[in-house]
C-alpha atoms as an extended CHARMM CRD file, in Angstrom:
* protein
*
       158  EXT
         1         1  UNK       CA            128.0460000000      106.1780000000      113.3070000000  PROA      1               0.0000000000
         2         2  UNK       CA            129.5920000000      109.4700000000      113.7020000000  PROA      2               0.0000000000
         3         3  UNK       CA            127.9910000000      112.7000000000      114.6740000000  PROA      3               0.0000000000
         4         4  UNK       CA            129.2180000000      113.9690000000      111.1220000000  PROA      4               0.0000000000
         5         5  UNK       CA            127.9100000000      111.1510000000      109.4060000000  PROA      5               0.0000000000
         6         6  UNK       CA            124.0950000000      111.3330000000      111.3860000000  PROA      6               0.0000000000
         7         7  UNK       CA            124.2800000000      114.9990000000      110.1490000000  PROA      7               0.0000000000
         8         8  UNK       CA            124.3850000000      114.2480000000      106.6540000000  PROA      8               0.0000000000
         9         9  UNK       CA            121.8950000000      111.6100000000      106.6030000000  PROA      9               0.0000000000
        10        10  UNK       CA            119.6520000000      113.6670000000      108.2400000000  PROA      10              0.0000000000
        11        11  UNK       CA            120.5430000000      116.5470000000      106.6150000000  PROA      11              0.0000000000
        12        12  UNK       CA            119.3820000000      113.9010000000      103.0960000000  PROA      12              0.0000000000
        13        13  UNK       CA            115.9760000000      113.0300000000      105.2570000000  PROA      13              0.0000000000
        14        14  UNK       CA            114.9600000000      115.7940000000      107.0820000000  PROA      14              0.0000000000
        15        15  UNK       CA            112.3850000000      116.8020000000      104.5600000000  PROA      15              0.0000000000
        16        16  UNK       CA            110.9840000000      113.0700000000      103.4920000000  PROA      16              0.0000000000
        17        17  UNK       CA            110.9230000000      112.9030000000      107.4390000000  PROA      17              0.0000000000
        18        18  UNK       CA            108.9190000000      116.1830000000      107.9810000000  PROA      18              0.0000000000
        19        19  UNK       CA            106.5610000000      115.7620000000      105.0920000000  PROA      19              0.0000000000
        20        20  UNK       CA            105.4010000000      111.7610000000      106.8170000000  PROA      20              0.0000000000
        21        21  UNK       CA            104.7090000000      112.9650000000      109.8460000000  PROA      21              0.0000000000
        22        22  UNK       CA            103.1040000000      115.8250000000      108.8530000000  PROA      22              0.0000000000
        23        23  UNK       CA            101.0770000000      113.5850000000      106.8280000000  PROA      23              0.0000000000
        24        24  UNK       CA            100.7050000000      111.3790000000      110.2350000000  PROA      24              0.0000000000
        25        25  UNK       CA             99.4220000000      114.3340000000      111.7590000000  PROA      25              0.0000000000
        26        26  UNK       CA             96.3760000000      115.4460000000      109.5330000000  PROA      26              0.0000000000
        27        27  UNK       CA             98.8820000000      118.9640000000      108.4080000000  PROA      27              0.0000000000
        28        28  UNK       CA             99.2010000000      120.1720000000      111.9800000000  PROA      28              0.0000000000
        29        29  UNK       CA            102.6230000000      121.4730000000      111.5680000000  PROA      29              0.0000000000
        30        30  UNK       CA            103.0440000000      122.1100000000      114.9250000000  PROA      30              0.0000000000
        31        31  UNK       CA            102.4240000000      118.4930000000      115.9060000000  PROA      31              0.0000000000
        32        32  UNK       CA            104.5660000000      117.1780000000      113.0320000000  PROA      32              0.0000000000
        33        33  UNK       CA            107.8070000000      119.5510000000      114.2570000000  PROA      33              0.0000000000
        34        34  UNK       CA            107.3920000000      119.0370000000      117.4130000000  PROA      34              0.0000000000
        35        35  UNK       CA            107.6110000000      114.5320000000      116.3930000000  PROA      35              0.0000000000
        36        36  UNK       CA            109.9960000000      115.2070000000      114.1050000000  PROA      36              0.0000000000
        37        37  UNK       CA            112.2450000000      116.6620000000      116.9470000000  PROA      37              0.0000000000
        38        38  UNK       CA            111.5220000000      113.5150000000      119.4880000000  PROA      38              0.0000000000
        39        39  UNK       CA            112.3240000000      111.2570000000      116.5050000000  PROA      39              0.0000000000
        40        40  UNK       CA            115.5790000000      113.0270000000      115.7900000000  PROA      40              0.0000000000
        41        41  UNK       CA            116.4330000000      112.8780000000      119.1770000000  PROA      41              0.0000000000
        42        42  UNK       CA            115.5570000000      109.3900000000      119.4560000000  PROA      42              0.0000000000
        43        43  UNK       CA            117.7040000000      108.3020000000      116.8300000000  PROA      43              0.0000000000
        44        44  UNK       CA            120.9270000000      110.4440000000      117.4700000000  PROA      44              0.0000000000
        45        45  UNK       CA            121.1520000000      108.5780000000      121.0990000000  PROA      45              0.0000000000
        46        46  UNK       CA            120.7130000000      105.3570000000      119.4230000000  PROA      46              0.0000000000
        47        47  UNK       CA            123.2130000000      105.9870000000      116.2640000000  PROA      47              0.0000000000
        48        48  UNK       CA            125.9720000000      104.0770000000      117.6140000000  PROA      48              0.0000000000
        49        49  UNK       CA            123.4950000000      100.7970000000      117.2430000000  PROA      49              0.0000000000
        50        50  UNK       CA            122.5390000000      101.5500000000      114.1370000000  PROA      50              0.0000000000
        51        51  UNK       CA            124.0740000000       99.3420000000      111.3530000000  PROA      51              0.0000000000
        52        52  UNK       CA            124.4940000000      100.6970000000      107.7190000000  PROA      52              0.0000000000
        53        53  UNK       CA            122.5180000000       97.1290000000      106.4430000000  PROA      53              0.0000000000
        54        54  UNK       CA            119.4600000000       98.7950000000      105.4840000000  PROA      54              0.0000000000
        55        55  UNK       CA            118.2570000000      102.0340000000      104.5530000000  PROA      55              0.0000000000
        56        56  UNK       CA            118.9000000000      105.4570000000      106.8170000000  PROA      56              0.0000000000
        57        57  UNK       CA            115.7770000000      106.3830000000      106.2260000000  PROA      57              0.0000000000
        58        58  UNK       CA            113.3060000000      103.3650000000      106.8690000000  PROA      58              0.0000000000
        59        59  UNK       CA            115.6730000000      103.1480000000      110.2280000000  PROA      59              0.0000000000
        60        60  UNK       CA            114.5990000000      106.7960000000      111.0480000000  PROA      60              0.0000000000
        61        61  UNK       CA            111.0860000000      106.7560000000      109.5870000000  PROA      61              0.0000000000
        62        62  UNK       CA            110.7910000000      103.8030000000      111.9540000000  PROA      62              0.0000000000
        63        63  UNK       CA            111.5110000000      105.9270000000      115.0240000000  PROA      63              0.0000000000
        64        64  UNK       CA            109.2950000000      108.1920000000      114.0000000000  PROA      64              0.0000000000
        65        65  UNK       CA            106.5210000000      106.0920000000      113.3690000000  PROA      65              0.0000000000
        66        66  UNK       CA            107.2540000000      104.4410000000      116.8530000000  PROA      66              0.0000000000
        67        67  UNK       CA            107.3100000000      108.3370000000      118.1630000000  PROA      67              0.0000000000
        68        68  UNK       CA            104.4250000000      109.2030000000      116.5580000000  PROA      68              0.0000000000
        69        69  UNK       CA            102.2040000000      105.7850000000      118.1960000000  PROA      69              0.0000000000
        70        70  UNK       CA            103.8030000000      106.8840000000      121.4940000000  PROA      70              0.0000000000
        71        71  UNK       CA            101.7730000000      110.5420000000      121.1940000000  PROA      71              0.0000000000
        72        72  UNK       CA             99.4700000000      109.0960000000      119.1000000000  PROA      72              0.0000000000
        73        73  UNK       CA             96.4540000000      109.4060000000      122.3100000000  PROA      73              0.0000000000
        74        74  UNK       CA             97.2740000000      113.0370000000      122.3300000000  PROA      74              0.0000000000
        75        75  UNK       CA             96.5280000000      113.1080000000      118.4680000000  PROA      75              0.0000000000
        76        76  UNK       CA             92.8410000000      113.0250000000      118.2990000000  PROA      76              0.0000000000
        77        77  UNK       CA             90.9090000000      110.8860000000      115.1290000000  PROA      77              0.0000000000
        78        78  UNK       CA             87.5680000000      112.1080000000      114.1880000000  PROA      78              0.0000000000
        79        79  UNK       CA             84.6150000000      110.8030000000      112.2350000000  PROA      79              0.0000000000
        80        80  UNK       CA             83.7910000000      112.6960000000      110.0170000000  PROA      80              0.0000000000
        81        81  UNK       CA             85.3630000000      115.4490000000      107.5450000000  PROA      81              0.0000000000
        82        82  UNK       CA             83.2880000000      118.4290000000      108.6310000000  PROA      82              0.0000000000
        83        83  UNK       CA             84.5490000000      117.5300000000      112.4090000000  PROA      83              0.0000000000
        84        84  UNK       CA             87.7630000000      117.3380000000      111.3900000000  PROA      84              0.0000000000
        85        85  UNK       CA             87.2460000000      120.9850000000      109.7070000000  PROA      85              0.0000000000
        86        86  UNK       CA             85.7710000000      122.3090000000      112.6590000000  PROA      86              0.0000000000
        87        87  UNK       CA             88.7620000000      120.9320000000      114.9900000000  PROA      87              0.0000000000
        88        88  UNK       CA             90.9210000000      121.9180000000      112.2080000000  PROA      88              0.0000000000
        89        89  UNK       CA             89.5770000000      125.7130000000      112.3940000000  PROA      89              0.0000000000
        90        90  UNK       CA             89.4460000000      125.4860000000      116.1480000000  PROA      90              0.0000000000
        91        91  UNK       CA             93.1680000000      124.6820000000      116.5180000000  PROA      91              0.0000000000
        92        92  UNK       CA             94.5110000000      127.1120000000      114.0610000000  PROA      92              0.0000000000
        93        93  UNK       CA             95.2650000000      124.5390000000      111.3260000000  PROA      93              0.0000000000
        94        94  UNK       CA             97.3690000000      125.4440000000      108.6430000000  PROA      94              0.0000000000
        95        95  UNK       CA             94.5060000000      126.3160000000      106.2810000000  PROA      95              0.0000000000
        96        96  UNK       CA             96.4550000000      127.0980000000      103.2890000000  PROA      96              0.0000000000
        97        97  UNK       CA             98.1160000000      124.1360000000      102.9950000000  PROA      97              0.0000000000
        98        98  UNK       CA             97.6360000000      122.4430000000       99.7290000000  PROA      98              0.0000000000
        99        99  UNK       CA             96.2750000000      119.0830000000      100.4840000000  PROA      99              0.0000000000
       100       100  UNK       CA             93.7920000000      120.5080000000      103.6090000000  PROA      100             0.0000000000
       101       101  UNK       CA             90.9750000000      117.9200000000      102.4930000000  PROA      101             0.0000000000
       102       102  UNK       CA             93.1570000000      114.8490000000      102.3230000000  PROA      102             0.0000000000
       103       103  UNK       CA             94.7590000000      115.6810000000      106.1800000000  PROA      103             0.0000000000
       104       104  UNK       CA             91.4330000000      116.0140000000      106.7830000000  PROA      104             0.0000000000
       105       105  UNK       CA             90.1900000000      112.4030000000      105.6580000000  PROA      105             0.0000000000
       106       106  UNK       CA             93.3260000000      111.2730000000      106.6710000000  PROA      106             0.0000000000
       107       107  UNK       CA             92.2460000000      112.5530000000      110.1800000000  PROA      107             0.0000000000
       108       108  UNK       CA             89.2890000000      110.2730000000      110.4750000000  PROA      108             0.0000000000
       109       109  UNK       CA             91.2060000000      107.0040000000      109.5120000000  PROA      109             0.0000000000
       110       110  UNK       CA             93.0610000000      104.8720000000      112.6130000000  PROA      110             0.0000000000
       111       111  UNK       CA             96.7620000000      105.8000000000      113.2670000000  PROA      111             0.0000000000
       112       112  UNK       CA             97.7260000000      102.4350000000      111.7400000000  PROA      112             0.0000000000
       113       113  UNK       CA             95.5190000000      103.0860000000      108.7410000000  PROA      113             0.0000000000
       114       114  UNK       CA             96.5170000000      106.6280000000      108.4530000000  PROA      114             0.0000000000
       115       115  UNK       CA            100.5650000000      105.2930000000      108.6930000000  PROA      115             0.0000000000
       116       116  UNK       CA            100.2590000000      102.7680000000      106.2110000000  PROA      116             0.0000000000
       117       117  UNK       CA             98.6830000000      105.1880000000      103.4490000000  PROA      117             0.0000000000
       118       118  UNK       CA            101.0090000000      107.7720000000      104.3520000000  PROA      118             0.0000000000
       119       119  UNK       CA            104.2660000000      105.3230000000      103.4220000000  PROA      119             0.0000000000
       120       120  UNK       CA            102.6770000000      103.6860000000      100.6640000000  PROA      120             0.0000000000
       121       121  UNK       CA            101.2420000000      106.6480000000       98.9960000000  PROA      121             0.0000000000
       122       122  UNK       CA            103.1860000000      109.8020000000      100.0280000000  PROA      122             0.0000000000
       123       123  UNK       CA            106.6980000000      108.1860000000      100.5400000000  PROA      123             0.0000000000
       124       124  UNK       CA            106.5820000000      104.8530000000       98.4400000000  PROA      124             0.0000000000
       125       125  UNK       CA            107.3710000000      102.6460000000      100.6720000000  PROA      125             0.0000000000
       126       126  UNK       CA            106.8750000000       98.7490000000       99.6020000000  PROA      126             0.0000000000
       127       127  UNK       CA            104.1170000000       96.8690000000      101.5440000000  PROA      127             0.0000000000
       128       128  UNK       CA            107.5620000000       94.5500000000      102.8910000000  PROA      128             0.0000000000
       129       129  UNK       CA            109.0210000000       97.5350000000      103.9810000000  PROA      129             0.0000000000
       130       130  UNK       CA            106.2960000000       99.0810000000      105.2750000000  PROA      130             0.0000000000
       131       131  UNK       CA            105.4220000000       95.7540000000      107.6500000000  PROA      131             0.0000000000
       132       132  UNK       CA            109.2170000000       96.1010000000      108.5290000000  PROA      132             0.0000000000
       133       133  UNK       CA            108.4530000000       99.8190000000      109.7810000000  PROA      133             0.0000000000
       134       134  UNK       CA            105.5700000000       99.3270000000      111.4270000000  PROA      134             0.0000000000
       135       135  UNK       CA            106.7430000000       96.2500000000      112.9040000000  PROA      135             0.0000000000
       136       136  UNK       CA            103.4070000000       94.1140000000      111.3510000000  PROA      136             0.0000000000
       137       137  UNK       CA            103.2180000000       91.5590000000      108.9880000000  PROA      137             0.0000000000
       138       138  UNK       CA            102.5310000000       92.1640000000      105.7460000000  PROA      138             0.0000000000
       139       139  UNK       CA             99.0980000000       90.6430000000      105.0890000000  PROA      139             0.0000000000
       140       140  UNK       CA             97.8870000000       93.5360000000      108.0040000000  PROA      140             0.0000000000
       141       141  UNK       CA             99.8080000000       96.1910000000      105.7880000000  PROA      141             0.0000000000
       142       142  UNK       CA             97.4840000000       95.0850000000      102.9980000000  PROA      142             0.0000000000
       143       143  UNK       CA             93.9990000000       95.0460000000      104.9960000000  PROA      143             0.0000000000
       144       144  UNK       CA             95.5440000000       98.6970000000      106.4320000000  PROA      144             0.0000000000
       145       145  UNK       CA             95.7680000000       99.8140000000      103.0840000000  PROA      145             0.0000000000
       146       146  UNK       CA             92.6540000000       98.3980000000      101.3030000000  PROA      146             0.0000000000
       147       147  UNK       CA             90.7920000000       99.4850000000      104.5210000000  PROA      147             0.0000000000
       148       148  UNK       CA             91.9460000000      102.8830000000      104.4160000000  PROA      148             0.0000000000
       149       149  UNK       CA             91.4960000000      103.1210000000      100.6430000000  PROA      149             0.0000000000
       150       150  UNK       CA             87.7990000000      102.2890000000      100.9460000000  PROA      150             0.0000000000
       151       151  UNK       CA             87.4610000000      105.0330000000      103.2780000000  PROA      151             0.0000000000
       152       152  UNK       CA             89.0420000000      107.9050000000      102.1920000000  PROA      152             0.0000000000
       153       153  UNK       CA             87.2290000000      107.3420000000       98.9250000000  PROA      153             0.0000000000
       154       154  UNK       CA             83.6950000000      107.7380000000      100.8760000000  PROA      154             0.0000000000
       155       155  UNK       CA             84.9800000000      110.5110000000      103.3050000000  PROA      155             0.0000000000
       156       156  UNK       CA             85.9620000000      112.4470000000       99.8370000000  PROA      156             0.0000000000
       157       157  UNK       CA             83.6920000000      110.8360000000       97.7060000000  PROA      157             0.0000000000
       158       158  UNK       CA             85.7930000000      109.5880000000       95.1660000000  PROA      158             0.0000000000
């Protein structure tokens, strides 16, 4: 692949790209940018191996999810919504973004929880495609998602 040609399909998936992992990171912007950039990175040194078989963006949203495990210790889960609030007011959280209470449930679920909501429900991703992402198989992608259905509905009390 060409530098010209990783522009433009980047240039396509920047924002799809920005919105997952801020979604992976509970709307810390800061967090999501700074991923975003080590995914980008990432996947411009390995362009040349990338073959035009499958989609540009699963291939990058793949890197990124990879990126985001690899910082994922540095990401901290909590238990509960009001913790998350308080870490979220603590770290200068964006507080007016629009979906604050989801990142904040989102928060409290498991990265690989958290990751397979995010594709399923913010990017709609297929459960195949999503086991091809997250390198799983697609029976876990289901338990992922049931389990981290069940309990975003009791942390917002759907």
């Amino acid at each position: 692949m060409t530098r010209d040609v990783f522009i433009t399909h980047v240039e396509r998936e920047q924002e799809a790209l920005r919105g997952f992992l801020l979604a992976l990171c509970c709307g810390k912007k800061d967090d999501a940018d700074d991923l975003a950039q080590d995914a980008l990175v990432k996947a411009y040194l390995s362009s040349a191996g990338y073959q035009d078989k499958g989609k540009f963006r699963s291939w990058l949203f793949k890197i990124a999810y990879n990126t985001f495990l690899n910082h994922k210790a540095s990401l901290r889960c909590t238990e509960s919504i009001d913790e998350a609030r308080a870490l979220a007011s603590s770290a200068h959280a964006d507080s007016e973004f629009e979906h604050q209470d989801l990142y904040l449930a989102l928060r409290t679920l498991p990265p690989k929880e958290r990751s397979s909501i995010t594709l399923f429900y913010l990017n709609g991703y297929n459960i195949k495609e999503i086991a091809a992402i997250t390198d799983t198989s697609e029976d876990a992608v289901k338990k992922q998602l049931s389990r981290g259905r069940d309990k975003l509905k009791e942390k917002l009390k759907l």
